[in-house]
N, C-alpha and C positions, 0 to 999 in steps of 0.2 A: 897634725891638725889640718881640719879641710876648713879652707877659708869660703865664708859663705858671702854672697852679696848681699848688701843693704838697699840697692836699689829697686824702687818700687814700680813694677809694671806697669802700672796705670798711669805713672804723670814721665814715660820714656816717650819722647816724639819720634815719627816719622815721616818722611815725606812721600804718601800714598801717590798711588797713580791720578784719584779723582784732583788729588791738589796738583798736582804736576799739571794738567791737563788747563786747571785753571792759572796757573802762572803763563801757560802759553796763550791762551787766551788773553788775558791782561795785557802781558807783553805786547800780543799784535794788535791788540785795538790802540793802544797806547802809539807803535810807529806808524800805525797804518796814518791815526790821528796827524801825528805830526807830520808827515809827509803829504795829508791835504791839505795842513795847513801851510804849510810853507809852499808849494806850489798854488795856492787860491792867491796867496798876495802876491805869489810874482806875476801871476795871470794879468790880476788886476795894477800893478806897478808898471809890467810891463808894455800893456795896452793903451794905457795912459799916461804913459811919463814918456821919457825922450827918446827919439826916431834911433835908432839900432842900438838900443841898450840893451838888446838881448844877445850881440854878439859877444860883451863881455856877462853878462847875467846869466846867460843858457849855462854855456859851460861851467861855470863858480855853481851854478844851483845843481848840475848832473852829479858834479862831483860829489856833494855835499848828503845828495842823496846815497850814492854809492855809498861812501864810505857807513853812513846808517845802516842799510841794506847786510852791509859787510859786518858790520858789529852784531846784528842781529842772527846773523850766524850761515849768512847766503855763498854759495860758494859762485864763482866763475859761470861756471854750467849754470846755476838758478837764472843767472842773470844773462845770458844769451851771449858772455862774452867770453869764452871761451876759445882761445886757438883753435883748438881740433875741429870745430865747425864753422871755422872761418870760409874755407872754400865753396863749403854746403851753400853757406848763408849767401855767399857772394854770386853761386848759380843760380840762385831763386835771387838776388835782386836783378840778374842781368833781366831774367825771364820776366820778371814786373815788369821795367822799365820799358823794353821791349813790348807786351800788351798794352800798356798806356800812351804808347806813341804811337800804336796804332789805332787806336779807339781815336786819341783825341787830334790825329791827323783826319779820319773819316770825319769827324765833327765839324770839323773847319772847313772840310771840302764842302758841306752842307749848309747852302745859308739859311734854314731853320734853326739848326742846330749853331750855328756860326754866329750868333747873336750873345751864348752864355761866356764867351772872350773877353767881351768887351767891358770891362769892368775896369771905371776910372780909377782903381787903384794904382794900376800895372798898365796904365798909358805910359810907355817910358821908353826915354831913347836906348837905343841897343846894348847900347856900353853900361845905362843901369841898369837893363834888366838884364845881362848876365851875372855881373854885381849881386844881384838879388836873386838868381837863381844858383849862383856858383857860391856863394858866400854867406851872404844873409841868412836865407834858407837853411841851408844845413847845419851851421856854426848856430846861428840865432833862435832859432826853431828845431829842427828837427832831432838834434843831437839831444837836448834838453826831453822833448818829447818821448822821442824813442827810449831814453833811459829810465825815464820817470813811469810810462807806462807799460809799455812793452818789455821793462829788464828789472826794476825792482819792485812795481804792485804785483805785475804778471808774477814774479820770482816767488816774492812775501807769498800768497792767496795759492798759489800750486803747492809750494811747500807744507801748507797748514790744514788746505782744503784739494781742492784739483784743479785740471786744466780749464775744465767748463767753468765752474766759479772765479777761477781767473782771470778767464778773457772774458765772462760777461761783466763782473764789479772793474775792472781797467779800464773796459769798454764804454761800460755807462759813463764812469770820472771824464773819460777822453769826450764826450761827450757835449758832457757837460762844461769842462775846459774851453770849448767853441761859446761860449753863450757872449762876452764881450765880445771877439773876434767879429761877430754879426751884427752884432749892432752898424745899422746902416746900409746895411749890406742893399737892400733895396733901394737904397738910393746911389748906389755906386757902381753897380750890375745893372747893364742895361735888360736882361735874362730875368733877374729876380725881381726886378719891379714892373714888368711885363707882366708876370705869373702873379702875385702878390699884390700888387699897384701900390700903394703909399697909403702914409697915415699909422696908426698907434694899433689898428687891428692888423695891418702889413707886418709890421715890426713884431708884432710875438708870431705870425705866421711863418715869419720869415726864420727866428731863432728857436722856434722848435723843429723845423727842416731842417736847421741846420743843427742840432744838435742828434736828432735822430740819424742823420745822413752819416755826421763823422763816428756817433759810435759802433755804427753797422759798417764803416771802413774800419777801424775799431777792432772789429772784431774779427775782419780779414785778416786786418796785420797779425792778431795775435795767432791765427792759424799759421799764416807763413814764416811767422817766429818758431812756433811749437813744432812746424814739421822739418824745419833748418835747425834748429837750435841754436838761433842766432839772429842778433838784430840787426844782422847787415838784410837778411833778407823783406823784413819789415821797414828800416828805412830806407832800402830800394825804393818799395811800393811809394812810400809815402814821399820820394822825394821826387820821383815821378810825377805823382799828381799836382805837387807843388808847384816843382819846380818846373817841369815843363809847360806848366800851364801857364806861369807868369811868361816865357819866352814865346807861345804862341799867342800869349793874349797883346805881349807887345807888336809881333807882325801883325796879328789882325789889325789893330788900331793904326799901324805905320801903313799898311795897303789901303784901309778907310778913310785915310789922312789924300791920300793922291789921288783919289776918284771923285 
């Protein structure tokens, strides 16, 4: 006897390519979602609650993201932390840092230029501003940064789409990430309230420069991620601009201070 099936062709499911296609879909709006949203409030918790809470917050939220990142199925490599391009990433940071210490050495020789220092943020004695260029900075900021955009959006959007749609949607978020950070900013730079002058049309002139400015660094870092394959070389760049600038902005203001 040949046994014959009872099952009816018409109600057999399967899971086509178009539906696959749309479950990835879903998926990534869904984490990309949650990872702006969890980064918009640390943004905003951060900027506004208490003086170095991002030295325990940055790291607790990089993690946090990773481990997402990782669920969603990112390998090492996606995310720029991979061994095997450790040393890559570590040549392209020395080479940043290096560039940025000479641009912003030629800056300070210049007293045109020698005026965008002087930002009462980073009037500080020597001992904190290495504090805050050695510790703060990197622990606090950049680690958090460098992860969030440059190792798991960058990762997510290449994986799903490509490099250019990844470093620009990164790019723009990082961006837009600066829009508290600015606030005030012209009144605390003697440079930005010079160019801008003061008052409620200063202040949005001021926080769309500055949001334009950091997504077009932005989009440098994610170049020197993509061609390292590693965010040591991206948070070279960025801890460069950072960090050195707090340390030249405190000599300027200490040489200002004695004349």
């Amino acid at each position: 006897m040949v046994a014959v099936s009872t099952a009816d062709p018409a109600i057999v499911t399967s899971t086509g390519p178009g539906e696959r296609a749309h479950t990835r879909r879903w998926r990534l709006a869904v984490t990309l979602g949650a990872i702006v949203l969890i980064l918009g409030a640390v943004n905003v918790f951060h900027h506004l609650g208490v003086a170095y809470l991002g030295l325990a917050l940055g790291p607790v939220v990089a993690a946090v993201l990773l481990v997402i990142a990782r669920r969603h199925g990112l390998s090492w490599d996606d995310l720029g932390l991979s061994r095997r391009a450790c040393l890559r990433g570590a040549a392209y940071a020395g080479g940043a840092v290096a560039l940025v210490a000479a641009v912003y050495g030629a800056a300070v020789a210049i007293p045109l230029t020698r005026a965008a220092f002087l930002d009462d943020r980073y009037r500080l004695a020597p001992g904190s501003a290495l504090m805050t260029a050695l510790v703060v900075i990197p622990i606090g900021t950049i680690l958090l940064e460098e992860v969030a955009f440059r190792g798991v959006l960058f990762g997510l959007l290449k994986r799903h789409r490509n490099a250019a749609w990844a470093s620009g949607i990164s790019s723009a978020l990082f961006g837009l990430w600066h829009i508290v950070p600015s606030l005030g900013l012209a009144g605390d730079n003697a440079a930005a309230g010079a160019v801008f002058g003061r008052g409620a049309g200063a202040q949005t002139a001021v926080i769309v420069f500055v949001v334009a400015f950091t997504a077009v660094a932005g989009a440098l870092m994610c170049e020197l991620r993509r061609r390292s394959g590693s965010l040591l070389a991206s948070a070279g760049l960025h801890w460069a601009t950072n960090g050195l600038g707090v340390l030249l902005a405190a000599t300027v203001w200490t040489l200002a201070s004695h004349h």
